[in-house]
PAZAPA-4460 file (N, C-alpha, C; in steps of 0.05 Angstrom, whole numbers, plus 32768, in hexadecimal, padded with zeros to 4 digits):
% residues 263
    n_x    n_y    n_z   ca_x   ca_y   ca_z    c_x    c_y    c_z   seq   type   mol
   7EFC   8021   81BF   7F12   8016   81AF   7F2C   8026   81B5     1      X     A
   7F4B   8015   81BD   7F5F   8025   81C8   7F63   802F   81A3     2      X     A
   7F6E   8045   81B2   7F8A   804E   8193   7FA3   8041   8191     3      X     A
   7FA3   8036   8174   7FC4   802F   816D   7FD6   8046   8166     4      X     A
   7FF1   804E   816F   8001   805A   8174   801E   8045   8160     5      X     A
   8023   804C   8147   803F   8043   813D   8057   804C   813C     6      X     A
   806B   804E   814F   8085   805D   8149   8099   8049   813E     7      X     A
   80A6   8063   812E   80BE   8053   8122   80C9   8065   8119     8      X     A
   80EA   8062   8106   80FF   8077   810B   8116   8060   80FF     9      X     A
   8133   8071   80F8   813D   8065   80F3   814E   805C   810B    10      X     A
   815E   8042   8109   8166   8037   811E   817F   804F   8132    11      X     A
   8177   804D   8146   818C   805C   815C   8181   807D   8167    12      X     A
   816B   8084   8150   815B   80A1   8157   814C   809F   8173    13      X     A
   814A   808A   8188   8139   808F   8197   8123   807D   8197    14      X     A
   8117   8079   818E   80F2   806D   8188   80E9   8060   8196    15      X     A
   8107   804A   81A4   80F8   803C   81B4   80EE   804B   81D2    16      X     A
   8107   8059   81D3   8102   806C   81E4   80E3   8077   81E9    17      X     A
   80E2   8086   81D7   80C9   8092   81D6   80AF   8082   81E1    18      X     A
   80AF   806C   81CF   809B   8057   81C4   8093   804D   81F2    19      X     A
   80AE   804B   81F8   80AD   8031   820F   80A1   8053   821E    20      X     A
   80A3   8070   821C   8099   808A   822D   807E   8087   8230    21      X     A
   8079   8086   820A   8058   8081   8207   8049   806D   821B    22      X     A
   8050   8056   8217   8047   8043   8229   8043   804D   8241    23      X     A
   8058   8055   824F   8056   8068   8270   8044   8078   8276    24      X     A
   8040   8085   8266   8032   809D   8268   8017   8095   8260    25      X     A
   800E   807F   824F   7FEE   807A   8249   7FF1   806F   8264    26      X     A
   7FF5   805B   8265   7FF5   804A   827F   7FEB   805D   8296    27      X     A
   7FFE   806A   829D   7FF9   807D   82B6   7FE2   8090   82BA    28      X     A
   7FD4   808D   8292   7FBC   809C   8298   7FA8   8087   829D    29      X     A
   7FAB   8070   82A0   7F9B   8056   82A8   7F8B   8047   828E    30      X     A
   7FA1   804E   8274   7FA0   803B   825D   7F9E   801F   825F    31      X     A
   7F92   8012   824C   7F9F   7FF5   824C   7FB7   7FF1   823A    32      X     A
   7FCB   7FF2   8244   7FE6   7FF7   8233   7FE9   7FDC   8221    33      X     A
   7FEA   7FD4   8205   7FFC   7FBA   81F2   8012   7FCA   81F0    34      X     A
   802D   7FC1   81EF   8044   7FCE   81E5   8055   7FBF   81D7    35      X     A
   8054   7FBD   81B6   805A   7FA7   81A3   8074   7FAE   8199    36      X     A
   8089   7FA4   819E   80A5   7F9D   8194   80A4   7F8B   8178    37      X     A
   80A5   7FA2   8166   80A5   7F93   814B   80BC   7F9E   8138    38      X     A
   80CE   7FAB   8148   80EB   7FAE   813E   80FD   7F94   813D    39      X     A
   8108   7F8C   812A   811B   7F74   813B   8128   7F69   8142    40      X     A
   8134   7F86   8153   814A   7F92   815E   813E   7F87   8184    41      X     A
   8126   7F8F   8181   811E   7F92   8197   8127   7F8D   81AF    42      X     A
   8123   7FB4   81B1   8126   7FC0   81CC   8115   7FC8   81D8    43      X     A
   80F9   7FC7   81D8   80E2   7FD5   81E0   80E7   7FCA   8208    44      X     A
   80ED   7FAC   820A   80EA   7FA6   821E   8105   7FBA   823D    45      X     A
   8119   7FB6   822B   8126   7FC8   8238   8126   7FE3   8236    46      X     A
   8115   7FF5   8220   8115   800D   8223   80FB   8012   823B    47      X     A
   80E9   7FFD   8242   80D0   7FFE   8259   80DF   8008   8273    48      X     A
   80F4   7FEF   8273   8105   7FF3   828D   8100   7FD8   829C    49      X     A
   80F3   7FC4   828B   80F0   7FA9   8291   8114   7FA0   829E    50      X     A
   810F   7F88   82AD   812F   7F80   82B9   8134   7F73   82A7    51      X     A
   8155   7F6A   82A3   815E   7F59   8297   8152   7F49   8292    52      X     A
   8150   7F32   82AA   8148   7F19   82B7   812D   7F14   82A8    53      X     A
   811A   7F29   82AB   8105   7F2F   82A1   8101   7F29   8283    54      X     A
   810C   7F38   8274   810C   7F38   8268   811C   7F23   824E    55      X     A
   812C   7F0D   8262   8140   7EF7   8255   812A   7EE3   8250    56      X     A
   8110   7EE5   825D   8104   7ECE   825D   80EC   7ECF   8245    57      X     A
   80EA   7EF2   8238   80DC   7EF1   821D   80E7   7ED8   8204    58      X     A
   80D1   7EC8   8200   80DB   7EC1   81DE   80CA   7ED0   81CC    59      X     A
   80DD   7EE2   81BC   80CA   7EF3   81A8   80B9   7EE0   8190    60      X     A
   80A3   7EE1   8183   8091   7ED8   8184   809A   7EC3   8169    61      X     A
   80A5   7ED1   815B   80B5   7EC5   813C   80C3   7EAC   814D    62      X     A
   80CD   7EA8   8164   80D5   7E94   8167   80C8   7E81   8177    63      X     A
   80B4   7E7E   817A   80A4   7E77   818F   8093   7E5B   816F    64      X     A
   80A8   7E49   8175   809E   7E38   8156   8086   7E23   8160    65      X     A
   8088   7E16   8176   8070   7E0B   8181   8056   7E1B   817E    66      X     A
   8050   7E38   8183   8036   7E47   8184   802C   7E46   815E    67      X     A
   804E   7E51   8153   8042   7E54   8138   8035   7E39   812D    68      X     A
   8043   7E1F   812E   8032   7E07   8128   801E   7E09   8126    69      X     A
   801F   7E0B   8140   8002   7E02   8148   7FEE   7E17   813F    70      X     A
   7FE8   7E31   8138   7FD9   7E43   8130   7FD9   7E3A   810D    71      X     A
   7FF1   7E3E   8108   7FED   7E41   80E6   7FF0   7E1E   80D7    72      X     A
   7FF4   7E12   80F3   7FEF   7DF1   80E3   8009   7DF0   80CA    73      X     A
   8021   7DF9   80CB   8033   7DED   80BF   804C   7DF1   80D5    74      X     A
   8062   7DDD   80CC   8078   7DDE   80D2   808B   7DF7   80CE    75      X     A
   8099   7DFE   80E1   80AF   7E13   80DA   80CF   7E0D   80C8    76      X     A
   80D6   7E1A   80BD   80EA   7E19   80A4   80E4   7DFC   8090    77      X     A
   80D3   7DFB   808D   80C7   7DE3   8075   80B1   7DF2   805D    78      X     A
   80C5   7DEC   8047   80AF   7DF2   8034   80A1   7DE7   8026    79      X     A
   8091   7DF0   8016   807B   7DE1   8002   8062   7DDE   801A    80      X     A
   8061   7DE8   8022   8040   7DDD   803C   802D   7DF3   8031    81      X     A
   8014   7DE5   803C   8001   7DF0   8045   7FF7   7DF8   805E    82      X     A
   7FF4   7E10   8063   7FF0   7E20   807A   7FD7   7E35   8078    83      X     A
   7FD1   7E38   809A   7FBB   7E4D   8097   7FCA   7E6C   8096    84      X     A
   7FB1   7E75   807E   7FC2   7E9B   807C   7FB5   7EA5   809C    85      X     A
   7F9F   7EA1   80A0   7F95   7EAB   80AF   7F96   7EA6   80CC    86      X     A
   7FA4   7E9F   80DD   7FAB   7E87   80F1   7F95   7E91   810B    87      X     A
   7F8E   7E8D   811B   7F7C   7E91   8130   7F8E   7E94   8141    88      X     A
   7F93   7EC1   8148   7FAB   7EC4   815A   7F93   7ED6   8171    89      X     A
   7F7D   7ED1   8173   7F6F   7EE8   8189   7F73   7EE9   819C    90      X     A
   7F81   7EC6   81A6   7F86   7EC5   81C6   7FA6   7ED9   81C5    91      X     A
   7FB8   7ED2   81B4   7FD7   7ED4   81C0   7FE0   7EEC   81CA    92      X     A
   7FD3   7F04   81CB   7FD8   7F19   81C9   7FDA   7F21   81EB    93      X     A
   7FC2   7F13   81F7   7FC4   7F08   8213   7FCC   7EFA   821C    94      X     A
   7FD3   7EE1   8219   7FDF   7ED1   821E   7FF6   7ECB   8226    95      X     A
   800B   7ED2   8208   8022   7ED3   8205   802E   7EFC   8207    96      X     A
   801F   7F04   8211   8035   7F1A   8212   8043   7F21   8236    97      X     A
   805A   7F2D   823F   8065   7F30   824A   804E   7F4A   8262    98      X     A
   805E   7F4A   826C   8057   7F60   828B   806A   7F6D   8291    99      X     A
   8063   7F93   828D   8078   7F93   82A3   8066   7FB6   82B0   100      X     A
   8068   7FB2   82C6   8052   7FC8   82D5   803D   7FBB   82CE   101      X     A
   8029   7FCF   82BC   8012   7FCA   82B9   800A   7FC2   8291   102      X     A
   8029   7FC6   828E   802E   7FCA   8268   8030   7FAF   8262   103      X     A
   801B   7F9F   824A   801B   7F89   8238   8034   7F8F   822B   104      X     A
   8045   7F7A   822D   805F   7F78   8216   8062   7F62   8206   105      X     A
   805A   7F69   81E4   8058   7F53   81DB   807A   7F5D   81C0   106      X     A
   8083   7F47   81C0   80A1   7F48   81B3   809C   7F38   819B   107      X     A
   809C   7F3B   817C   8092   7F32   8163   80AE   7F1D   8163   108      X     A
   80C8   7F2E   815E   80DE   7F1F   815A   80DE   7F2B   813A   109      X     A
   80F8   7F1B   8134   80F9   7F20   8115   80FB   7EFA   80FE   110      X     A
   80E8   7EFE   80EB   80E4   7EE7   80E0   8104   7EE0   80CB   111      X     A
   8116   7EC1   80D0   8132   7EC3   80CC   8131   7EC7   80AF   112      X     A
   8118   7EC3   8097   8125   7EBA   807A   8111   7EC3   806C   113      X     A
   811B   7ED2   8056   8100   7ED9   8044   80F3   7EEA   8045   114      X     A
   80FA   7F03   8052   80F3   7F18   804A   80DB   7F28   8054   115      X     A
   80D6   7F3D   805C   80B6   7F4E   805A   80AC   7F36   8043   116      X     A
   80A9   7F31   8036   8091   7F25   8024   8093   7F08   802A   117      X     A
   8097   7F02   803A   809F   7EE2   8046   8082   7ED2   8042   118      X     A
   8087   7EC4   803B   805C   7EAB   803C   8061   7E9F   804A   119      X     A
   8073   7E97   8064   8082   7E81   8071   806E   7E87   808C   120      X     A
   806D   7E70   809E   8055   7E6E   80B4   805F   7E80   80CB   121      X     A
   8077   7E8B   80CA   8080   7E99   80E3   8077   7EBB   80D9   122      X     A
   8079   7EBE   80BC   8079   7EDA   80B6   804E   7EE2   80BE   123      X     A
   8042   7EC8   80AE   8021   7EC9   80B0   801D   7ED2   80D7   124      X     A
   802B   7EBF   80DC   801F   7EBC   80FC   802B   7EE1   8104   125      X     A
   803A   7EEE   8103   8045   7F0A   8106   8032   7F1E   80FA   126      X     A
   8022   7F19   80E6   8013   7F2C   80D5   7FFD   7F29   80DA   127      X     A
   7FF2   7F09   80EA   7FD5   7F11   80F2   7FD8   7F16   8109   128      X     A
   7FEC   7F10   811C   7FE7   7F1A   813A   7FE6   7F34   8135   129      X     A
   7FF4   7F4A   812B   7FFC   7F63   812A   7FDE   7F71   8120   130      X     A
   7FD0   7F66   80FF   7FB0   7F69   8104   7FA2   7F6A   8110   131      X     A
   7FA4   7F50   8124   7F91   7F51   813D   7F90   7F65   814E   132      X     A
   7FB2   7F63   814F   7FAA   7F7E   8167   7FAE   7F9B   815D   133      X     A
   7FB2   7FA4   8143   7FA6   7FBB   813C   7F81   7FC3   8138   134      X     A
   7F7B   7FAF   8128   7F67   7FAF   8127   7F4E   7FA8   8138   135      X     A
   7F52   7F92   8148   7F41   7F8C   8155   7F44   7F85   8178   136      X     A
   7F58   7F92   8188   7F5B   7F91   819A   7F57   7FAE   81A5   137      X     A
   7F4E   7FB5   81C1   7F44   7FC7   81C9   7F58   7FD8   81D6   138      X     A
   7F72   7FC8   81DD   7F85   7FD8   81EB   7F99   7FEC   81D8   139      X     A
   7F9C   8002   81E5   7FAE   801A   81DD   7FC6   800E   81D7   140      X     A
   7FCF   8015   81BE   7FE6   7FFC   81B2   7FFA   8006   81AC   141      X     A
   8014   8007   81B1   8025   801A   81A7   8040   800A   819A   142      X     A
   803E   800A   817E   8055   7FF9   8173   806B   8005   816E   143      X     A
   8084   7FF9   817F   80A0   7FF8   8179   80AE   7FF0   815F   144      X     A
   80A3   7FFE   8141   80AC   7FFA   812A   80CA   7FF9   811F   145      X     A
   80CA   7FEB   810A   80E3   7FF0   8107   80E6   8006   80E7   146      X     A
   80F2   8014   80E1   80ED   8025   80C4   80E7   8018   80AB   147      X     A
   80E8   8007   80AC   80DB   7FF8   8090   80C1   7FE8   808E   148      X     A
   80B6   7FEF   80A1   8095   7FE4   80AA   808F   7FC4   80A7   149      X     A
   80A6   7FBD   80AC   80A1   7FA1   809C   808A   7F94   809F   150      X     A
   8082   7F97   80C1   8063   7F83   80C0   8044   7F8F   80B6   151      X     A
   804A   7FA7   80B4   8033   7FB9   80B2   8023   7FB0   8092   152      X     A
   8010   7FA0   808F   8007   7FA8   806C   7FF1   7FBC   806A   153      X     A
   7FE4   7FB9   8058   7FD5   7FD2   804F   7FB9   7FCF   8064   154      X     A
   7FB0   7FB8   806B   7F97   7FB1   8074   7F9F   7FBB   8095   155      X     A
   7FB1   7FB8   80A0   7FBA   7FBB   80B8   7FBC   7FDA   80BE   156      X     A
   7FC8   7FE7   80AA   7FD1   8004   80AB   7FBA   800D   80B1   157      X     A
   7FA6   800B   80A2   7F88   8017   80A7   7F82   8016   80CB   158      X     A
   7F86   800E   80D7   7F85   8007   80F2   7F97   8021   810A   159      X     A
   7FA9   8025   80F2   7FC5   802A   8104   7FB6   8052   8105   160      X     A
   7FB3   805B   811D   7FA8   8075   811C   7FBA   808A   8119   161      X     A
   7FDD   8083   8121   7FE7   8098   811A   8005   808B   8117   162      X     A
   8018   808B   8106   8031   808B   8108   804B   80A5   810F   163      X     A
   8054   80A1   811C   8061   80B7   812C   8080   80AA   8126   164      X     A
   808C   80BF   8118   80AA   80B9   810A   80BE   80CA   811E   165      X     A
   80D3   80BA   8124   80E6   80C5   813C   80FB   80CF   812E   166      X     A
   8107   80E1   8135   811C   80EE   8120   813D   80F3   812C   167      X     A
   8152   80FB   8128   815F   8103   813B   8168   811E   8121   168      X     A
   8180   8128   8126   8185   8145   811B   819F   8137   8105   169      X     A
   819E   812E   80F5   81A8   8122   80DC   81A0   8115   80C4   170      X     A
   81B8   811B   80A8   81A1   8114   8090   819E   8102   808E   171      X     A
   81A1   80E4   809D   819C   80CE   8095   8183   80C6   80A0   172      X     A
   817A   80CE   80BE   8169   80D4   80CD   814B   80E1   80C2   173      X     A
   815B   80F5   80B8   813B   8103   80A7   8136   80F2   808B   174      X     A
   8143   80EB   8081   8146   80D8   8067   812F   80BF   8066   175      X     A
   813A   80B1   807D   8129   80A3   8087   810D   80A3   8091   176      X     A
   8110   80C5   809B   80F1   80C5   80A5   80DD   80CA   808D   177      X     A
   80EA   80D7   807B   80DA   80D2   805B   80D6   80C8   8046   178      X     A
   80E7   80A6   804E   80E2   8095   8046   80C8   807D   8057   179      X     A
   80C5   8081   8073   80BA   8075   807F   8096   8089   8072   180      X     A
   8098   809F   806D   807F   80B2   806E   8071   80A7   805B   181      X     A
   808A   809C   803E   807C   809C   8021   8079   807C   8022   182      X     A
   807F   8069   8035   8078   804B   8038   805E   804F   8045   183      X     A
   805E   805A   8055   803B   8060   8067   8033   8066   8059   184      X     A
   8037   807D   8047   8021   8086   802C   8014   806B   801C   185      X     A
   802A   8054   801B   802C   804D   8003   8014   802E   8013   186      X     A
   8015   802A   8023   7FFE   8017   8036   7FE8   8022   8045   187      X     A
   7FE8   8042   8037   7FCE   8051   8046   7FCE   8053   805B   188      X     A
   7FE5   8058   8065   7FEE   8067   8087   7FF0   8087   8081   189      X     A
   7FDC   8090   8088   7FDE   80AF   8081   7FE4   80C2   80A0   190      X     A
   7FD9   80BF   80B1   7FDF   80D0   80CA   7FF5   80C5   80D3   191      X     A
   800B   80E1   80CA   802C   80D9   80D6   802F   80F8   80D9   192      X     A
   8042   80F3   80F0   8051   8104   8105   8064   8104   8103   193      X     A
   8079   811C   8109   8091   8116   810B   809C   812A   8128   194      X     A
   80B5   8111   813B   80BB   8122   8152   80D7   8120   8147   195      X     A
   80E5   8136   8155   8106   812B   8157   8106   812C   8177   196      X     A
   811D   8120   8171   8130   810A   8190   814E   8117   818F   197      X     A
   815A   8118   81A6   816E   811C   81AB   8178   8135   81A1   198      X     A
   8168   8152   81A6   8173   8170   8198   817E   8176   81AA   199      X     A
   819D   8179   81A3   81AC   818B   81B9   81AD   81AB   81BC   200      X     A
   81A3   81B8   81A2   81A4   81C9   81AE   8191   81D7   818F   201      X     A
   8192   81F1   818A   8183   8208   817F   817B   8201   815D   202      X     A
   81A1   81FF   815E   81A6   81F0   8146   8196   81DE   8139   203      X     A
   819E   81C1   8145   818C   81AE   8148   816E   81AE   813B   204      X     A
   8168   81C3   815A   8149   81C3   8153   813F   81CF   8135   205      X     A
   814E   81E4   812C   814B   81EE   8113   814C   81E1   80FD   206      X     A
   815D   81CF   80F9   816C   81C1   80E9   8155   81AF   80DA   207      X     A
   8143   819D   80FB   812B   818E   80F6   810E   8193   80EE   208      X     A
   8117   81B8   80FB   80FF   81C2   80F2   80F9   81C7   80D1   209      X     A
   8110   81D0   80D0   8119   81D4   80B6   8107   81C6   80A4   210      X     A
   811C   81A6   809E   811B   8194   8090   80FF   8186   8091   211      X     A
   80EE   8186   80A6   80D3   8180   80A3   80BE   8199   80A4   212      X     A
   80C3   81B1   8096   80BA   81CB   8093   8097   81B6   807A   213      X     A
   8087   81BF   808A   8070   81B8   8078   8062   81A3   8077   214      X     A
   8077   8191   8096   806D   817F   809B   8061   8179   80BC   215      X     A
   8057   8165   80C0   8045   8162   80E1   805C   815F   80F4   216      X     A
   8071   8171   80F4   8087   816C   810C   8079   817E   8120   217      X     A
   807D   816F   8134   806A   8173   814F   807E   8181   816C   218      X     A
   809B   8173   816B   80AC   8188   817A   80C5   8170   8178   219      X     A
   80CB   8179   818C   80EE   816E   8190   80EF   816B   81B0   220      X     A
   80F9   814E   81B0   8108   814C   81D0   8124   814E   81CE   221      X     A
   812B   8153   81E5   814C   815B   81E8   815E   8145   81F4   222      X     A
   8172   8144   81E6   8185   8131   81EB   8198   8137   820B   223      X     A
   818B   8118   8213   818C   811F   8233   819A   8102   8241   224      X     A
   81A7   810E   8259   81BC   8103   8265   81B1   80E7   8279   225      X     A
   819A   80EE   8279   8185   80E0   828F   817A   80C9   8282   226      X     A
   8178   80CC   8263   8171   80B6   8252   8188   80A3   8251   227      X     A
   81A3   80AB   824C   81BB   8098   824C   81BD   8090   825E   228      X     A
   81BD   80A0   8270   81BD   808C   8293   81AD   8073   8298   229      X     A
   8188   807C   828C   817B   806A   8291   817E   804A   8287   230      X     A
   8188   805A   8266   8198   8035   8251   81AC   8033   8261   231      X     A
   81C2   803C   826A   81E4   802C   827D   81D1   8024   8294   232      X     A
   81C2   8029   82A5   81BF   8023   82B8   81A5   8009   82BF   233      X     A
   819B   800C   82A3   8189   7FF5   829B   8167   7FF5   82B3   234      X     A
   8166   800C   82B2   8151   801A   82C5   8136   8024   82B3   235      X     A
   811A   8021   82C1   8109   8031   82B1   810C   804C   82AD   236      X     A
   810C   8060   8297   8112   807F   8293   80FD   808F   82A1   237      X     A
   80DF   807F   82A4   80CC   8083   82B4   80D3   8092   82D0   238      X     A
   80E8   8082   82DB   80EA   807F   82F1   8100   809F   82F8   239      X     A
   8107   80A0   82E5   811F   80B0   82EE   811E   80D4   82E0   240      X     A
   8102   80D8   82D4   8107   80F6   82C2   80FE   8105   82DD   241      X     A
   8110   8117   82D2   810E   8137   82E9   80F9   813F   82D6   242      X     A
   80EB   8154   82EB   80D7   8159   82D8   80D9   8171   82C8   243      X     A
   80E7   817A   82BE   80FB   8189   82A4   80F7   8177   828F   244      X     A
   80FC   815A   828E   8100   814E   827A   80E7   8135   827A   245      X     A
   80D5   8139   8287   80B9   812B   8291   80AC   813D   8284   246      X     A
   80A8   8150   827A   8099   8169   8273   809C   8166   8257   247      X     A
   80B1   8167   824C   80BA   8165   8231   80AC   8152   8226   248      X     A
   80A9   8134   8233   809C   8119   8232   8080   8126   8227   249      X     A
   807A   8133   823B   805A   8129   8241   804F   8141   822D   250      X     A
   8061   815C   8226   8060   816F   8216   8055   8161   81F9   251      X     A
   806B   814B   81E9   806B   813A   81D7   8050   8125   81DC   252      X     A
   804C   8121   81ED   8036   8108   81F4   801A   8118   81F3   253      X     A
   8012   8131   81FA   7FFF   8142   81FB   7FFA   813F   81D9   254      X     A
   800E   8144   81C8   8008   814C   81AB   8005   812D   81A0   255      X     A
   800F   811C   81A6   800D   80FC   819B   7FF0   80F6   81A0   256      X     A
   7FE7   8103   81BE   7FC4   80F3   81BF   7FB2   8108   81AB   257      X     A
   7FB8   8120   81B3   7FA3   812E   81A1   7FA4   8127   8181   258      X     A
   7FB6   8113   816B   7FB2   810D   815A   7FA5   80F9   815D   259      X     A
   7FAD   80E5   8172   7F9B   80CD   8179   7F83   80D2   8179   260      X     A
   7F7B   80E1   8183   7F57   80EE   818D   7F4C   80F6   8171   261      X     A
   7F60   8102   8165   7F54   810C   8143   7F4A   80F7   8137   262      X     A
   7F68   80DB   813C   7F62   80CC   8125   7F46   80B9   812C   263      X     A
***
């Protein structure tokens, strides 16, 4: 059975970043990579290093209204129906997810009306695919979260082996990461991590060490010139770390599997 891997963070700290490294680096150890964009913002596809072109031709899955039909047997934006909670999603995960190298990319999208507690056929069809493949899919899974867990419920969390919170060196940043700790608490997500992103310098690092003094902060990557290059230039980051800043990666990725292996 692969391990599920959840990152998330508040928006602009990095995560996807991280999240699209993870992928690289299982991969390269000859994983079967899922890599689930369930921010819905989503960037997972361009933090991979997928092409434009490539990537213009994803429909994230919330919009994909023909599949939902047909799975949950009702119409989209119509109310008063009867629909299945449970919809039969085992194929889509294969099916419908993207390629790029050797990494499954599956893109959730975001559902337009109604909320995290939505009963509507686009929100069901999002919460059992996301089950399926926490729970019962074999590939190493690494979700591109967004800080408010929206798809995650309590039955799903149980699945999820480690959540790993991205931080950068500010109080809105750490704020967030202990608000995201006490929502995982609160759906029985208990193995959480915390990295920071983007330390420029001593300071920095102190600042984070600081503020998560007593908690599973695992280290800090450094805010680097090679990562901005890689977003302006719309390139895989894969492709381009010196290995100074490939080390740092895999430094952070060494400590992410050995919780994996615990959990």
């Amino acid at each position: 059975m692969g391990w599920k891997l959840a990152v998330c963070g508040k928006g602009g700290v990095g995560k996807s970043t991280l999240a699209a490294m993870f992928c690289h680096l299982a991969a390269a150890e000859g994983k079967r990579v899922l890599a689930v964009d369930a921010d819905p913002d989503a960037n997972l596809a361009a933090a991979l290093g997928m092409p434009a072109d490539e990537r213009s031709q994803i429909v994230p899955l919330a919009e994909r209204r023909a599949l939902i039909e047909e799975r949950t047997g009702a119409k989209v934006k119509q109310y008063g129906q009867i629909f299945k909670l449970n919809p039969d999603v085992s194929d889509v995960a294969e099916k419908e997810s993207a390629r790029f190298r050797s990494i499954h990319l599956l893109v959730l999208g975001a559902v337009e009306s109604g909320g995290s507690g939505c009963a509507c056929p686009e929100s069901v069809m999002l919460r059992s695919l996301l089950t399926d493949v926490i729970l019962y899919k074999d590939d190493c899974v690494v979700l591109d979260m967004e800080a408010g867990l929206e798809h995650l419920g309590r039955a799903t969390a149980r699945g999820v082996d480690l959540m790993l919170v991205v931080v950068e060196p500010g109080a809105r940043s750490v704020e967030t990461a202990f608000a995201v700790k006490r929502m995982s608490a609160e759906i029985g997500l208990r193995q959480i991590a915390i990295v920071g992103n983007k330390v420029r310098d001593e300071q920095d690092r102190l600042f984070l060490e600081k503020a998560f003094a007593g908690e599973t902060y695992i280290g800090s990557l450094p805010y680097s010139e090679t990562i901005r290059c890689a977003d302006r230039e719309d390139l895989p980051l894969i492709d381009l770390l010196d290995e100074g800043l490939r080390k740092e990666f895999e430094r952070i990725w060494k400590s992410v599997k050995e919780r994996l292996s615990r959990a």
